[in-house]
Structures are given as structure tokens and as C-alpha cells.
C-alpha positions in Angstrom: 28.0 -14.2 12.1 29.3 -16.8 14.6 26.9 -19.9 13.4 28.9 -22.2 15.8 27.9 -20.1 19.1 24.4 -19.9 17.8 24.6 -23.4 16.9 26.2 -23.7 20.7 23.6 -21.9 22.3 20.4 -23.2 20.9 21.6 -26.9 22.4 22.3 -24.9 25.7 18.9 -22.9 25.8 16.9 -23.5 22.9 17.6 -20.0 21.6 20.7 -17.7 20.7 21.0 -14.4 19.7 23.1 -13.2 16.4 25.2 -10.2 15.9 23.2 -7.4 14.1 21.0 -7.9 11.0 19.8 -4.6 10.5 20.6 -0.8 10.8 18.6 1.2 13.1 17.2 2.9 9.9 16.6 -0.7 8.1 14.5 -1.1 11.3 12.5 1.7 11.4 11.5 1.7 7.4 10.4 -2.2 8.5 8.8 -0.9 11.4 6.8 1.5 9.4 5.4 -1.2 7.1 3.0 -2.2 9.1 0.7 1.1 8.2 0.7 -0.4 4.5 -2.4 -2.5 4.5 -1.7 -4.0 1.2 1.4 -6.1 2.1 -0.7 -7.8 4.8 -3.0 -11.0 4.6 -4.6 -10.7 7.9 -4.2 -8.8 11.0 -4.8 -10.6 14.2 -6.3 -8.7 17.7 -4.6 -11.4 20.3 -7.1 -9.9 23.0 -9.9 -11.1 21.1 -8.7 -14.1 20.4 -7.4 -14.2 23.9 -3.3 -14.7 22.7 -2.4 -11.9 25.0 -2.8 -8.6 24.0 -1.2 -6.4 21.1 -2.0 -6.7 17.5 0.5 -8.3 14.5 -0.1 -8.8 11.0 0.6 -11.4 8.8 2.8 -10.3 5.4 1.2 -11.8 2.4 3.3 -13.4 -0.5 4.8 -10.5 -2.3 6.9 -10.2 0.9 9.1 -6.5 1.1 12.8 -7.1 -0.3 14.2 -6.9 3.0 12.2 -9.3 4.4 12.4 -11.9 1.9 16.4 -11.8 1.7 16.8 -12.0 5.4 14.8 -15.2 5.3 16.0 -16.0 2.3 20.1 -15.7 4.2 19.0 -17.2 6.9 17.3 -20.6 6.1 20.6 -22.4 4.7 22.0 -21.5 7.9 19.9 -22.7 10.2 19.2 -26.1 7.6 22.3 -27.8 8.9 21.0 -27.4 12.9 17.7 -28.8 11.8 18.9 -31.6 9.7 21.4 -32.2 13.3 18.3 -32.2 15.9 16.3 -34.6 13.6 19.5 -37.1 13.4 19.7 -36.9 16.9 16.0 -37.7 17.5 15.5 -40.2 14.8 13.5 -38.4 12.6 13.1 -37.8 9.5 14.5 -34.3 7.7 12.3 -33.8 4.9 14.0 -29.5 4.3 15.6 -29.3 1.4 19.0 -27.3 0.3 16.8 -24.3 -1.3 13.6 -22.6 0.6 11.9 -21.7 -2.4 11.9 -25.8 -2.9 10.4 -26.1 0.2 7.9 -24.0 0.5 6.8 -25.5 -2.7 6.5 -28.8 -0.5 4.2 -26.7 2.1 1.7 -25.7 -0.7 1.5 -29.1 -2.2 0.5 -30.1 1.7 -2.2 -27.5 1.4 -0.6 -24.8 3.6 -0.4 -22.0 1.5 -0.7 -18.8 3.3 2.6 -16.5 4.1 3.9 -16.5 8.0 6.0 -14.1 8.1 4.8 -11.7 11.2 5.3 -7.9 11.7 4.6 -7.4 16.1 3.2 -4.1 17.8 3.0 -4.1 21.7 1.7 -1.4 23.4 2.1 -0.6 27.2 0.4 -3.4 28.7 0.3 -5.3 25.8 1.8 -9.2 26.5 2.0 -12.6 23.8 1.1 -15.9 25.8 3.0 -19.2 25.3 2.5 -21.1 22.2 4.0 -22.2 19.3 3.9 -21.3 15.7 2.7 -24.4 14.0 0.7 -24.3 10.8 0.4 -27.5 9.5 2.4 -30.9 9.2 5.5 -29.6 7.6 7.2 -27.5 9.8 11.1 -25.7 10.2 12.2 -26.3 13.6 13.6 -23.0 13.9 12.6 -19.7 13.7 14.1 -15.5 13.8 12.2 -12.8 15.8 14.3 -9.8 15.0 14.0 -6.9 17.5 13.3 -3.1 15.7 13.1 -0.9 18.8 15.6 -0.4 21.2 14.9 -1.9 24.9 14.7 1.0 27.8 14.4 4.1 25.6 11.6 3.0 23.3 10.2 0.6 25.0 10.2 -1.0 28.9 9.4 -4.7 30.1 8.3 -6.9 26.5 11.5 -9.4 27.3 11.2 -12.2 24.7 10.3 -15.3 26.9 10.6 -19.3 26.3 9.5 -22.1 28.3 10.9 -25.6 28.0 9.2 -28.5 29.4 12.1 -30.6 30.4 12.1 -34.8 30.0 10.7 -36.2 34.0 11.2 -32.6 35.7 10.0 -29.0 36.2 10.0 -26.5 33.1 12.2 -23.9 32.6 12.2 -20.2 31.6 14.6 -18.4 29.5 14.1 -14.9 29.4 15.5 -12.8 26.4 16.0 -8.8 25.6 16.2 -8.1 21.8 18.7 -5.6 20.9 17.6 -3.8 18.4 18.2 -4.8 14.8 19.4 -8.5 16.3 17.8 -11.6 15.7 17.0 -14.3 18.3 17.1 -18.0 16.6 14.7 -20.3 18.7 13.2 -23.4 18.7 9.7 -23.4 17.0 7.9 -26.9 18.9 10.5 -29.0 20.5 14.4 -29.7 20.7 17.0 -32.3 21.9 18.4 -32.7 25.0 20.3 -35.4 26.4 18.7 -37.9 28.8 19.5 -41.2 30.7 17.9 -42.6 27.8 19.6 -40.8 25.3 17.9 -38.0 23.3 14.6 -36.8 24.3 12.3 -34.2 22.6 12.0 -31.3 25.1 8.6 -29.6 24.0 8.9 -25.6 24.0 6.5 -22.9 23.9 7.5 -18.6 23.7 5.5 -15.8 24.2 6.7 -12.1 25.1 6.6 -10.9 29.1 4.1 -7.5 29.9 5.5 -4.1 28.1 5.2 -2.1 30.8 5.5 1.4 28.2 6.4 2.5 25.0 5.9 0.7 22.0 7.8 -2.9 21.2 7.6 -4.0 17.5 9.5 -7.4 15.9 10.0 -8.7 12.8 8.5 -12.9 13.2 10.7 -14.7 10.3 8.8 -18.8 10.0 10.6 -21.5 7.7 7.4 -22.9 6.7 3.6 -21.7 5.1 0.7 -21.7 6.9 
């Protein structure tokens, strides 16, 4: 994996895609979890709660061993561009060397429920902008991994974040997720450089209409619920 262009490319956009995590197979036997019921905590209708439309479900503890070792691999890899941003912006960085640690620190602050996300979008199915913030302790980054492949399974569904940038006009990043890649991107806010120095750029995500087919992702979160 090249951590320094990912590293590169979330200060440039906020976001940055990584070579492949999984196999096509790996992402189908994910995919197909989500018709277990008992690995799941809660599923959420977005159109009822009016999120968009599509359905995910939240993984409980005993996560599947695939999930749990990609997040697992991932977190000590993203901890040194967390511990950067909140040097930059004078705050403090609380996340310690080992996850299980830390999660340990989100359940002492009362958030105790598993985040980790399985997605399904159907044709016209959609996710609005928002941001995936449980509680006061929160990972500044976070994974979606794609498991379907864009234009053959699936059409529209592009992976969208919005920055709200210091004194001017937001902007859009929009994002295609290969299938079996990961897409590392900012969970509330980020650096950027203004006159004044650093500035926290707030930053929302949400994914763009699927026009047909079926779009499902994999939603790895640093921190508990």
C-alpha cells in the first residue's frame, strides 16, 4: 500500500483511495452477510428516517473475521495522519497506539454500540450528506470499501464528499469505488491551510442516486457508537 499518496491525497481532497483490500470472492462472501441477521445490531430504513433511501445494517460486536482484521490493519495506519491533523490544528490526540485500547476509552464514555456498516442501494436508492459521529470521542478518519463492481453491477451510486471551505464556496469531490478498494476519508473536519494558518474545513459525504443494479459497501468507523 502507498500510505504516503494516501496520506498525500487526503491533505489534497479529504479522501484517497488504496490499492485493493479484497478479492472479488472476499467481496462477495462479505456482501452476502448481510442476509445473516444475527451479526447485526440494528438495521436502519434511511427513507424513513429521511437519510436518503437504501437500507444498511449495523454489525454488532462479535464482528466477522474479515471485518475485524481489516480494521484491525488499518487503524495503525491511519493513527499517524490523525495524530498529524490534530498537531496541525492544536488539538489534542487522545487515540492510542492499539484500537482495542481505544475502544475501551469509547465504552468508558458511554458509547458502546459497534459502527461498523454493511450498505445496500438499490436503483434509485441515494445516502444524503452527513457525518458519522457517535459521540465525543471520535477517529477522524474512516474506510468505505467498495464490493460491487461500478457499470456491470451497478450504475450512478459515485461516493460523494462536500467540503465547506474557510470564507468561500464548498466543494464536491466525487468518487467511484472500485471494487474490493477502500476509500480513506475524512469523518467531520480536516486541515487546510489559510491566511491564518490552519483552519478546520468541516466535511460531510453521502453517496450520489444509483441509477440500477445493486451497490453494496463495507463502512469501517474508528470509534463506538
Amino acid at each position: 500500500m502507498d500510505w504516503p499518496g494516501v496520506a498525500a491525497g487526503l491533505d489534497a481532497d479529504g479522501c484517497a483511495l488504496t490499492s485493493a483490500l479484497l478479492t472479488p470472492a472476499e467481496c462477495g462472501r462479505i456482501a452476502a452477510l448481510y442476509e445473516d441477521d444475527g451479526l447485526f445490531r440494528t438495521t436502519v430504513d434511511m427513507a424513513r428516517h429521511r437519510f436518503g433511501s437504501g437500507r444498511y445494517r449495523y454489525f454488532g460486536h462479535d464482528l466477522p473475521a474479515p471485518v475485524a482484521e481489516l480494521r484491525a490493519a488499518l487503524y495503525p495506519r491511519l493513527l499517524p495522519i490523525a495524530r498529524e491533523w490534530a498537531a496541525r490544528l492544536g488539538r489534542p490526540a487522545p487515540w492510542p497506539d492499539d484500537l482495542g485500547t481505544w475502544i475501551e476509552q469509547c465504552h468508558a464514555a458511554g458509547q458502546t454500540k459497534s459502527a461498523q456498516i454493511l450498505l445496500r442501494y438499490g436503483s434509485g436508492d441515494w445516502n444524503a450528506l452527513h457525518r458519522d459521529v457517535f459521540g465525543d470521542l471520535v477517529f477522524p478518519l474512516q474506510v468505505v470499501i467498495g464490493l460491487d463492481v461500478h457499470g456491470r453491477d451497478y450504475t450512478g451510486g459515485e461516493f460523494l464528499l462536500v467540503e465547506q471551505r474557510p470564507r468561500a464556496q464548498s466543494r464536491g469531490t466525487v468518487t467511484v469505488l472500485p471494487q474490493g478498494h477502500g476509500l480513506v476519508f475524512t469523518t467531520r473536519d480536516r486541515p487546510v491551510r489559510s491566511a491564518r494558518g490552519w483552519s478546520a474545513a468541516p466535511v460531510r459525504h453521502g453517496v450520489s442516486t444509483v441509477h440500477s443494479g445493486l451497490r453494496r459497501a463495507l463502512g469501517l468507523v474508528f470509534h463506538d457508537a
